[in-house]
N, C-alpha and C positions, 0 to 999 in steps of 0.2 A: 289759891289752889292752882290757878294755872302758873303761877313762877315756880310752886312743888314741884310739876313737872317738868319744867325748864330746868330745874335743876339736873335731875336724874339724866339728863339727855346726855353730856358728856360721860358718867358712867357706862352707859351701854354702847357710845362712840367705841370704847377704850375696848372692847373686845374680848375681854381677861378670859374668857373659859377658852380658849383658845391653846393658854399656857397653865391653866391652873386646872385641878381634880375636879370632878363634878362633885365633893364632897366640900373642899375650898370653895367653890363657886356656888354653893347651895348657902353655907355663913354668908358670903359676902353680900347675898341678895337680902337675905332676911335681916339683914344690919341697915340695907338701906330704907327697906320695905318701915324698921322699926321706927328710923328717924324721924319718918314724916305722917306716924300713925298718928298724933295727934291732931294731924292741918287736913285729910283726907280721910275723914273716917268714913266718907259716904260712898267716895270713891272706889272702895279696896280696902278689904278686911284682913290683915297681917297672916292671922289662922289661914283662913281660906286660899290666900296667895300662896303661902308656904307647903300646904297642901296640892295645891296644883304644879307647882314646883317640883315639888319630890315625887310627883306622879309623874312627870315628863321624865323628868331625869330618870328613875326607875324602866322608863318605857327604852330608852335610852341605850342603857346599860345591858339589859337583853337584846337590844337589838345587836350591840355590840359584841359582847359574849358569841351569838348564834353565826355570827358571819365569820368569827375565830374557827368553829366547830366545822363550820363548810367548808373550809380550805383546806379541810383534815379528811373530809370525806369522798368518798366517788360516787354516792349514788347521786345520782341526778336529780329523785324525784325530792328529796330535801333539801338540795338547791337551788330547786325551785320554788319552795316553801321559801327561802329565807332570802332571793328575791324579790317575791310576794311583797313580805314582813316591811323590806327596804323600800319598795316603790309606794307605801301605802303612809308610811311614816313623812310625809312633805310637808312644807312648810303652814299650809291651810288644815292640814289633819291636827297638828301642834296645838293649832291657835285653837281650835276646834275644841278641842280636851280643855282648853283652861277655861274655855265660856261655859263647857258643860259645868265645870265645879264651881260659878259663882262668879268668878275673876273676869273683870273688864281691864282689860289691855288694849293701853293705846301702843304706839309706836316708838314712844320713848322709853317703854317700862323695862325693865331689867331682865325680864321674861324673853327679851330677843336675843338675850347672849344664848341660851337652853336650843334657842332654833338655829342657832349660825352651830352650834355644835353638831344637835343632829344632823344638819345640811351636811358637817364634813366627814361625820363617821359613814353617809350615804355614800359616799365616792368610796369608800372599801370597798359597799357593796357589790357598786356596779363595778368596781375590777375586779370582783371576785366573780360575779358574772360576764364578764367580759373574755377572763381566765378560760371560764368553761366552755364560751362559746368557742373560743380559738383551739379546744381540745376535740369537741365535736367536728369544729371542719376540717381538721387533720384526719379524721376518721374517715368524712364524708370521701376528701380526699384521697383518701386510701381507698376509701370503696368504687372510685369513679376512675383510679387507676385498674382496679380488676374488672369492671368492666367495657374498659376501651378497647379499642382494636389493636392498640399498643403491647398492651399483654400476652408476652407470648409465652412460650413453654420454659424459654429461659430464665425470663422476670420468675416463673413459677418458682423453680426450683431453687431461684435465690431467695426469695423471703418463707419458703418450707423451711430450705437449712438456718438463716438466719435469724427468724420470727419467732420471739416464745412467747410468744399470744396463742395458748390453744384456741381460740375462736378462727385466728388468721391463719391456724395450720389446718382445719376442719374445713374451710372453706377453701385451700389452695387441692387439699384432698379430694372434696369433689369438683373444684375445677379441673382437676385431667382428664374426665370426661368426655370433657368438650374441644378437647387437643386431637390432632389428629393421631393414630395408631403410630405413626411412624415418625411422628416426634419425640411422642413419651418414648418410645424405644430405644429411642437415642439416650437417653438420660437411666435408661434401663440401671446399671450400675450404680450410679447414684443413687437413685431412689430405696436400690434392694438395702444398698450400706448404710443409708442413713434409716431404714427398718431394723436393720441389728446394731447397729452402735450407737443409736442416738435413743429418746427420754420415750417414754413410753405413748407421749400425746400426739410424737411425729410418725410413729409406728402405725398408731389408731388412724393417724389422716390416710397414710397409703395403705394399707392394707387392703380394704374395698375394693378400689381400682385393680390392685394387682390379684386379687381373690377374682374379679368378672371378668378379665381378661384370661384366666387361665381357665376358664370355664367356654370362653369362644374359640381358644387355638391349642393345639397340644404343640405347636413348634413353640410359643410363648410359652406354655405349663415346664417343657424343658428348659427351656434355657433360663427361667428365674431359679429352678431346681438347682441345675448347674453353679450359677451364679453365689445362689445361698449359701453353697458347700463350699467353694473357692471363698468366699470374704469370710463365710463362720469359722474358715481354718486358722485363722490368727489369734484366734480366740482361746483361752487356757482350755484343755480336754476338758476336765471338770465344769468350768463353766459353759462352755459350748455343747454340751448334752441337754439340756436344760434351757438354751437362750430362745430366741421369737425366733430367728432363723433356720433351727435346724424344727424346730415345731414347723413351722408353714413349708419348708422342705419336707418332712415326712408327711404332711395333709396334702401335697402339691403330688409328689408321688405315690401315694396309696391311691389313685386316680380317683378320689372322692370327688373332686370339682368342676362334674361332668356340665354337661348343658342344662339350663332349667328345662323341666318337661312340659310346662303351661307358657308359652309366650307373653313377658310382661314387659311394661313399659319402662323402658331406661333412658336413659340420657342420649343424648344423636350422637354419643360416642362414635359410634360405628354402625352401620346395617348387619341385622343377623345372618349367621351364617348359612347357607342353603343347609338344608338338611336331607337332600339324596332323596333318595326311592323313601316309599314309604314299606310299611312291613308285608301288606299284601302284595304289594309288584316286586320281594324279594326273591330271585331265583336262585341265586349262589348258595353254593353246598361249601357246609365245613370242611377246611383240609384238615391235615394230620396236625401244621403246626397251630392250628387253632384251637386243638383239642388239648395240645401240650403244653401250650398256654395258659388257658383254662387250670390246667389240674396244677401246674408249678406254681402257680400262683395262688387260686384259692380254690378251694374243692366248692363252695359255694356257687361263682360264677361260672356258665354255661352258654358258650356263643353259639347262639343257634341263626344268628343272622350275621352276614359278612358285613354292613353298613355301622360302620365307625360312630356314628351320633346316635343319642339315646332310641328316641322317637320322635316320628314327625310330630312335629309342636301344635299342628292344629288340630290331631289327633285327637277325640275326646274319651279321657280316661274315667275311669270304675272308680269311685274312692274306695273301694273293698281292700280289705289286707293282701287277699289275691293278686287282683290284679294289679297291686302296688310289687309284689313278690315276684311276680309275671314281668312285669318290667325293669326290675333289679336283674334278675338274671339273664333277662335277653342281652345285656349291654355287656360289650367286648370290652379286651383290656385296653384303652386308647395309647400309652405310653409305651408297654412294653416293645414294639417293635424296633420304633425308633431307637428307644432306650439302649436294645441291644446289636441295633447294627454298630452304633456308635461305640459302644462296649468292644464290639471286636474287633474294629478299625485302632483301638486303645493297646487292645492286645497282641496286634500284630506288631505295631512299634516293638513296645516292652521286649516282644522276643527276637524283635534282630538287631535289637542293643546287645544280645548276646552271642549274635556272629562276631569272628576276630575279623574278617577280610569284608572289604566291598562287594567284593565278587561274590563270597559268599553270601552276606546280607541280600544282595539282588536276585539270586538265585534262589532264595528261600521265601523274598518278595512274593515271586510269580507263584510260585508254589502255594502260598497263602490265598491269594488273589483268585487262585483257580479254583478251589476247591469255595471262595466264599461267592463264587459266581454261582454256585449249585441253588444257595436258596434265593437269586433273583430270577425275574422281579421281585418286587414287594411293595408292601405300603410304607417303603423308607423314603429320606430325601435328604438332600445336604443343605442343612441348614445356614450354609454361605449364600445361600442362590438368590436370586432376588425375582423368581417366579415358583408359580407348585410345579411339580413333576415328582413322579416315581423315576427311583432308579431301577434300569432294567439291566445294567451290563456294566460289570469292571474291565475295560481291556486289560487283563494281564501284563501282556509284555512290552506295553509300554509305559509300567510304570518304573521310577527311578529312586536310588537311597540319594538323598540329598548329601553335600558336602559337612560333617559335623565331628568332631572330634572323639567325644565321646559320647556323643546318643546317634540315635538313627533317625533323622526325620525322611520319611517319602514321598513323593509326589505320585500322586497317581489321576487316571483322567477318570472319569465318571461317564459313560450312557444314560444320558434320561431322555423320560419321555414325557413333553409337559401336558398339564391337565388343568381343569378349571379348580379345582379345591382337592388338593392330594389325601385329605380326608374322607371325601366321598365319593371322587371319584373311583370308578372302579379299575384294578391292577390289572393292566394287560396281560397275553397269554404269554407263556414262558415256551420260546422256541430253541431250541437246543440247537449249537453251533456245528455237532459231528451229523445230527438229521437232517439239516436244508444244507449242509455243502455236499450232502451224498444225494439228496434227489435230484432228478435228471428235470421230472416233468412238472408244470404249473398246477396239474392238474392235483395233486396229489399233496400241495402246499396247505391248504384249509387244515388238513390232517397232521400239521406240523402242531398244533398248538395241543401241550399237553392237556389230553383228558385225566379224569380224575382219580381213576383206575392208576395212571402211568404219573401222577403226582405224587400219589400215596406210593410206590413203590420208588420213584426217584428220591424220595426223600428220606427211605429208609437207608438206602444206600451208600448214602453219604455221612461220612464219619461226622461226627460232633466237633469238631475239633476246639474249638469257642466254651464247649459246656454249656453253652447259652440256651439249650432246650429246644434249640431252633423257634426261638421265640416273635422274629420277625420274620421267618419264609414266608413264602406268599401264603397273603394271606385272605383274595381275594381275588379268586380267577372264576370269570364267569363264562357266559358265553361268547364272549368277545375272540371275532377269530381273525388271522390277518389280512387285513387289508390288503387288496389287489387292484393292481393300477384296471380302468376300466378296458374293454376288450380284453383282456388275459384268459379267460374264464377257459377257453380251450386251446390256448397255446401254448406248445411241447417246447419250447426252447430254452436257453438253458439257465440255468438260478440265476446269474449276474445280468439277467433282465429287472433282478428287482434293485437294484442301483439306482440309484438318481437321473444318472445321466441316459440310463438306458430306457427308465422310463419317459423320461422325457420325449425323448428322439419314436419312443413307440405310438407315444399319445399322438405325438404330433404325425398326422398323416401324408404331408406335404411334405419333398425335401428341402434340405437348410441349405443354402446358396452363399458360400464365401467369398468376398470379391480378393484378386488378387493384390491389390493395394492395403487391404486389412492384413494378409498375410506378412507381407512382406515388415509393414509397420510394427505388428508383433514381435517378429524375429530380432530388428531392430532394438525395438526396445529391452530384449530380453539380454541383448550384448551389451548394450551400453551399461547395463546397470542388472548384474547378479552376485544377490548377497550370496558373501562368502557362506563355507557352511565349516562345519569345525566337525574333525575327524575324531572318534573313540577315544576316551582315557579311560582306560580300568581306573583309575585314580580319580575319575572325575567321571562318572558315567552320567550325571544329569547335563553335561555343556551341550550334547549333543541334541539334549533332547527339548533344553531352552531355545535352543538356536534355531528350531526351525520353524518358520512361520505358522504361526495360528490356523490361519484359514487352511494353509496345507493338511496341518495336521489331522482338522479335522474332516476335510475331505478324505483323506486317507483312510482313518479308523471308521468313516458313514461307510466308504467303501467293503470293507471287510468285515463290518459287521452283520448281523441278522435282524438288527430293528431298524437300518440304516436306511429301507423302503421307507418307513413311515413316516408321514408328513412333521408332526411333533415331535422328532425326533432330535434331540441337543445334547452339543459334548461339556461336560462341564472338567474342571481339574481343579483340585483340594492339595491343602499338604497339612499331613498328620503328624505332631508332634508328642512327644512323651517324654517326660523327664524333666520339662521347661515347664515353668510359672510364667503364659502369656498374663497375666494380670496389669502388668505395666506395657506390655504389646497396647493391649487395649486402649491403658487411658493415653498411649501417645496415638492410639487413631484416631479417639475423640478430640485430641487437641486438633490433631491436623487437619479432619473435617471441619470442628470449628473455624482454626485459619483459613481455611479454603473459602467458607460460605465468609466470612468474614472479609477478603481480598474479591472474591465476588461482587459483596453488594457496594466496595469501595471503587470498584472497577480499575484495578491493579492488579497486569496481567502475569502474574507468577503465577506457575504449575507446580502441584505438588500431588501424590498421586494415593491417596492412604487406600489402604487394603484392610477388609475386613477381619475380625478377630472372631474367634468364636472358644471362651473358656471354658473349658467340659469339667475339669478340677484346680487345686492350686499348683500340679503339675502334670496336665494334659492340655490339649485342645489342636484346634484347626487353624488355618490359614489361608487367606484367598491367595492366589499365585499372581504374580505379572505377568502377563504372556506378553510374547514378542520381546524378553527382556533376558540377557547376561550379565553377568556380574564382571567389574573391568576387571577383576584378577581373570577372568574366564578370556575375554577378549585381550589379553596381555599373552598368556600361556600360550594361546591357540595361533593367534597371529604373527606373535612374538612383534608387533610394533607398538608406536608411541600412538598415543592418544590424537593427535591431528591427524598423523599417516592413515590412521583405522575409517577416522571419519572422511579423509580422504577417498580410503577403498570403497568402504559403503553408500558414499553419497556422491562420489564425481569431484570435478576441479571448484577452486574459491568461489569461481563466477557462474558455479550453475544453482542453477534454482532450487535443485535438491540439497543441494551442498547451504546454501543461506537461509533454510528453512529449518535444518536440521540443527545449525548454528545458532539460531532466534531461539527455537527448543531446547538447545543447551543452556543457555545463558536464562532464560527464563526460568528452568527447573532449579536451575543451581540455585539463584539468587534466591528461590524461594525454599529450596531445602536449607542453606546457610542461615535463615532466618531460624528456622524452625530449632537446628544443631545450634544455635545461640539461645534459644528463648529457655528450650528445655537443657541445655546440657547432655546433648548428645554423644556421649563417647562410643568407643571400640570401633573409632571410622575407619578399616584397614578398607583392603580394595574389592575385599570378599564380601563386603555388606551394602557394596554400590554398586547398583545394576545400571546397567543402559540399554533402552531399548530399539528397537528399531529405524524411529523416530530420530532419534535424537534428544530423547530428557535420559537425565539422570534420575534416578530413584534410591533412595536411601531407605534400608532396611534391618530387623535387627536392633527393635531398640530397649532390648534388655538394660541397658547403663544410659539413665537419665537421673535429669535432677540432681540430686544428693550422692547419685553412688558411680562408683567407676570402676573397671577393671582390677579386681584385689585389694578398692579402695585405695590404690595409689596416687589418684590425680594426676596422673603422668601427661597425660596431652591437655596443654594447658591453652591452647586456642580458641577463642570465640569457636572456631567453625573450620573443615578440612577446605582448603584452596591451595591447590598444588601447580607447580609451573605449569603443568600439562595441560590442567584445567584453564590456564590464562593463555596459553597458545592456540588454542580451539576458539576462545572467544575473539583472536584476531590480535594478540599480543595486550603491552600497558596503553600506549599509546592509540591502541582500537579503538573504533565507536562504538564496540560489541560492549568490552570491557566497561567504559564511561556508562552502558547502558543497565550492565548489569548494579553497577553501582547507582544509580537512578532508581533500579527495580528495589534494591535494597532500603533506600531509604523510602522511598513511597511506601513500602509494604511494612515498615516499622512503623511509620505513622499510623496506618491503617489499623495495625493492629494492636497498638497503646490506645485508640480512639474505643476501642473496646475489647479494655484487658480485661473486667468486669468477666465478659462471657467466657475466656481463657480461664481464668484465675480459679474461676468456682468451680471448675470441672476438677480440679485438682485437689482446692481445699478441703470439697465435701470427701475425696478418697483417702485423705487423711486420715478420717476417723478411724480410729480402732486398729489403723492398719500396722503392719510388720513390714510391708515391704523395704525393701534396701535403698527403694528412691526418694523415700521419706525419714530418711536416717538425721538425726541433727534436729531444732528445735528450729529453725532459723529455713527452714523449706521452701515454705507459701513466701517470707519476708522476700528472700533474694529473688524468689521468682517476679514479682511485682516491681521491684528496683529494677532487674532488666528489659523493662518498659519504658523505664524514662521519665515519667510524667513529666517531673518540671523542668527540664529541658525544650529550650527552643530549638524550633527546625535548624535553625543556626548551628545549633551545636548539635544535636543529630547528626547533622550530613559531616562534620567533623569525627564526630563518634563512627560513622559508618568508615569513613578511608583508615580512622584506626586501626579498626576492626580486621579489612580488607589486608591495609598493610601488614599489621602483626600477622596476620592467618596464612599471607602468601610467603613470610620468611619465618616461621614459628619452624625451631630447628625440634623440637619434641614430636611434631607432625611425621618428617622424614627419620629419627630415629624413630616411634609408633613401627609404621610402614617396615624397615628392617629390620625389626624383631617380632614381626609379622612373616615374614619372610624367610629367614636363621629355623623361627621354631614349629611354622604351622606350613614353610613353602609357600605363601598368599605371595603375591609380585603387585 
């Protein structure tokens, strides 16, 4: 018996089920099992063996089967079942099963091929759970990126657009929450475009956010409104009646998505907004336009209270139908005022696009201006500003028609007066410019502030001219009367005490003692160094009015004004265009703010200087101004010198300190506007759309033709980027250190910003969507955009690529032809 088994030992050495079918391998055992049925009959019974046999192998074969099937599946929790199955199947479980059916198995018996098999189909197992675990910690992963400190508002917006995981776009939706107000903002655009043109599960993740913020702010509730209507215009008529954007557009401006009236608990998005007086401490009486608002809009709503938010929120409400009714109709219209100052600032353009002359266009300017000064103040504001205030006063005659061939853009300055929430704050008194320049006495000034008798009849008096129902006049004048410097109460002297400078000198009781070395040092400095100033062009009537310093300015217009006493008192300046599709204005703000915070946190010192956009449709909107800036065709015309000589005049000789200050200025703007005119494809760079400010930067303006499109689509200036001799004379020639430096600044700042083209790239990609515009013409957009980053390039060949650049762009003969036919046909120098 025991040499029986010596036998079988090299059998089960040889390993065969390894290469053979458990079907083979099941013959081949029961052949051996049969040879030695006569010498071991006591040992192992042929039946009983071969039944335990084909019980393993059977257990085998499902296990096998079951671990195919989970490779095929996602759920987890059958995964884990067939797991389970695999880690229970081992080598002592085998053995186990064949002693239950009868069979004694020593270590030589044929039954250890059946186990070295199961052993090897276990290793599927475990990579198939090994699989899964490596899929979960991708997950985890993913989840421990959203909750780092890493995560910002940019990471967001790239895996919203990216990500078609509805779970990862539901989760990135209520992550803006948690962003600050004035991040998401930024992305504003993005976010609205990718609610209209993207899949209906990215729509569902923003929506929320954008639906509770238009419930906190009516300057947000507009501008997504705005927003909506400028991206749904690309959209076929037909289908754009119908799409999510112009829906959440009409739900946004039907002013349904007021404040909640029960204070609940949200996310630490933001603190709520104060909510004013309550209903009992309301004293304000309705004017006329409150009532004309009211009825033009819905016969329903009746404002019986001047406070802009619903009801104070800790207020406890009736659930009765009543007093649900009772507080629907106490609530005002929150958009319309806004809505239609802005409407008529649209309309004034539109109509002196249809002046032939400058002159005239200007003239008919003030004209407009004066009579839209009749319904301020109000509860309006320009929504370029970066604090609240109401606006209380348009100076008139100082505003100007911009340079434009064929539209009219304006510039005009603004009087505000700032306030803690231009919501609920309440609208100062409206003091009339012909009654405090005719009163004599102080006494008599309290009495300047229209009562409400002399509102209602000023306001019938004044034509309609807008149509607009005078829907934003004031619409909130309470008891608020004007403020009087202290001591005045009974002194007779004369109105230009309420000036700044005169109160000042009043308050102060003591006289002001100037020595004469202070004198003299003024004088001094005022010879050595006075900016030019540029004389009248009918043809040019804004140069004069670029040109004169800020601060002047607005000492001047505090001066002459009637709110110019009050402490909160601020000049703001806007420019209204009409006719133009700022839509691509916009996304090269966003890039250039990106570059900016992006050469920031790299700490490369390039200036670049973006100005707000503000799109009101696909051709209207606003624009922040430069102040202290002219355009060099303006400093060419007016001066008639070269670009060194000017900076010369302006700033003094090579070796003064204003003059190398002004020069580091230069050289630093350029270098980083060059980058910018190379990344994006800057064209129409004639000298009308490069300003220079007081300083000394340059600013580049005007950037209707990027990317993909160009003047009549011709491609005609074919340069990286405009660098003109002039420009290289001012840095100090080829051979300067200015020059070497600015090439320095170039290459620094191109690294800088290939280090995180990512954040560039997407601001672009996502405005792709859906779009028409002219700077997304061609299929091949986003590709070149990203190519002229460089990635695989070394620095090496970078700073090669950069004197390329430099050189082709300072003898690119398409620059200089550009330039004189800028000149032949539009007069630019």
């Amino acid at each position: 018996m025991g040499d029986a088994v010596a036998e079988l030992a090299p059998v089960d050495s040889l390993d065969c089920s390894e290469s053979l079918s458990p079907q083979v391998s099941s013959e081949l055992q029961h052949s051996c099992i049969s040879e030695i049925d006569g010498e071991v009959p006591a040992i192992i019974d042929p039946e009983v063996a071969k039944k335990a046999c084909e019980d393993v192998l059977e257990k085998v074969k499902l296990m096998h089967t079951a671990v195919i099937d989970s490779e095929d599946q996602v759920d987890c929790s059958e995964m884990k079942n067939v797991s389970w199955t695999g880690s229970e199947l081992t080598k002592g479980d085998i053995m186990h099963d064949a002693r239950s059916a009868g069979v004694e198995i020593s270590s030589g018996m044929p039954a250890k091929i059946e186990e070295e098999e199961c052993l090897m189909d276990l290793n599927t197992v475990k990579t198939a759970r090994r699989r899964q675990k490596n899929n979960s910690a991708k997950q985890s992963w993913l989840l421990r990126l959203f909750e780092s400190k890493l995560f910002d508002i940019s990471m967001a917006i790239s895996y919203l657009y990216k990500s078609k995981e509805p779970g990862v776009q539901a989760y990135i939706g209520n992550r803006l929450f948690y962003f600050r107000n004035e991040d998401v903002d930024f992305y504003l655009p993005q976010l609205l475009n990718m609610y209209i043109h993207m899949d209906e599960d990215v729509g569902d993740a923003i929506k929320p956010y954008i639906v509770h913020r238009c419930r906190q702010s009516i300057n947000f509730s507009l501008q997504c409104a705005w927003l909506l209507g400028a991206y749904s215009s690309d959209m076929h008529i037909s289908t754009q009646r119908h799409s999510r954007g112009t829906k959440l557009r009409k739900l946004i401006l039907s002013d349904e998505l007021k404040p909640a009236v029960k204070k609940k608990e949200l996310p630490p998005l933001c603190s709520a907004v104060d909510t004013g007086l309550s209903p009992s401490k309301r004293t304000h009486q309705r004017s006329k336009s409150d009532a004309t608002v009211s009825i033009s809009l819905s016969s329903s709503l009746k404002r019986t209270a001047s406070n802009p938010k619903v009801e104070n929120e800790d207020e406890e409400l009736s659930s009765s139908s009543e007093s649900l009714e009772r507080l629907f109709v106490s609530q005002p219209v929150r958009l319309a005022p806004e809505k239609e100052f802005i409407k008529s600032l649209m309309g004034i353009g539109k109509r002196l696009a249809t002046m032939p002359t400058k002159e005239q266009k200007t003239q008919r300017l003030i004209s407009e201006l004066s009579l839209l000064n009749h319904k301020l103040p109000a509860r309006v504001w320009l929504p370029t500003a970066s604090f609240d205030h109401h606006v209380a006063r348009v100076p008139h005659t100082q505003a100007v028609v911009l340079n434009s061939k064929d539209k009219a853009p304006y510039l005009i300055y603004v009087e505000v007066l700032e306030c803690e929430n231009f919501e609920t704050s309440p609208v100062p008194v409206r003091i009339p410019e012909t009654r405090i320049r005719s009163t004599r006495s102080v006494e008599n000034l309290p009495e300047c502030g229209i009562t409400h008798e002399q509102r209602a009849s000023s306001f019938t008096t004044v034509p309609n001219y807008d149509n607009d129902d005078e829907a934003w006049s004031v619409d909130d004048i309470g008891e608020l009367q004007v403020e009087l410097p202290e001591g005045h109460t009974n002194s007779c002297d004369n109105i230009s005490q309420f000036s700044v400078d005169s109160i000042t000198s009043q308050e102060s009781k003591e006289p002001v003692f100037i020595a004469a070395g202070d004198i003299r040092r003024r004088l001094s400095e005022q010879l050595a160094h006075t900016p030019t100033t540029f004389r009248r062009d009918p043809e040019d009537p804004s140069a004069v009015a670029l040109k004169e310093p800020w601060q002047e300015k607005v000492r001047r217009i505090r001066e002459g004004s009637p709110y110019g006493h009050l402490p909160n008192w601020r000049l703001l300046s806007v420019i209204v265009k009409c006719g133009d599709d700022l839509r691509q204005e916009l996304l090269a703000y966003q890039v250039l703010k990106q570059l900016q915070a992006i050469w920031e946190q790299e700490r490369v010192p390039l200036w670049i200087k973006p100005y707000k956009i503000l799109v009101i449709s696909s051709d209207s909107g606003m624009i922040e101004p430069v102040v202290n800036a002219v355009s060099i065709h303006q400093v060419k015309k007016q001066s008639s010198l070269l670009l060194l000589d000017y900076f010369l005049q302006e700033h003094g000789n090579y070796t003064t300190e204003a003059f190398l200050t002004a020069q580091r200025n230069f050289v630093q703007s350029c270098a980083g506007y060059c980058l910018v005119c190379y990344l994006l494809q800057v064209k129409d760079r004639h000298n009308g759309n490069i300003l220079l400010d007081s300083e000394g930067h340059i600013i580049h303006i005007d950037f209707g033709f990027i990317l993909s499109s160009s003047p009549r689509n011709l491609g005609f200036e074919t340069s990286a980027f405009k660098l003109t001799t002039e420009f290289v004379d001012v840095m100090g020639g080829l051979d300067g250190d200015m020059f070497n430096y600015y090439k320095m600044l170039m290459l620094q700042g191109l690294i800088a910003a290939r280090k995180h083209m990512d954040r560039v790239v997407q601001i672009v990609e996502i405005m792709q969507q859906g779009s028409q515009l002219p700077c997304f013409h061609g299929s091949s957009t986003i590709r070149n955009l990203k190519e002229r980053f460089h990635m695989s390039m070394t620095e090496e060949q970078l700073q090669m690529l950069v004197d390329q650049m430099v050189d082709g762009s300072m003898r690119s003969i398409t620059t200089k032809l550009y330039d004189g036919f800028q000149y032949l046909t539009n007069g630019i120098m």
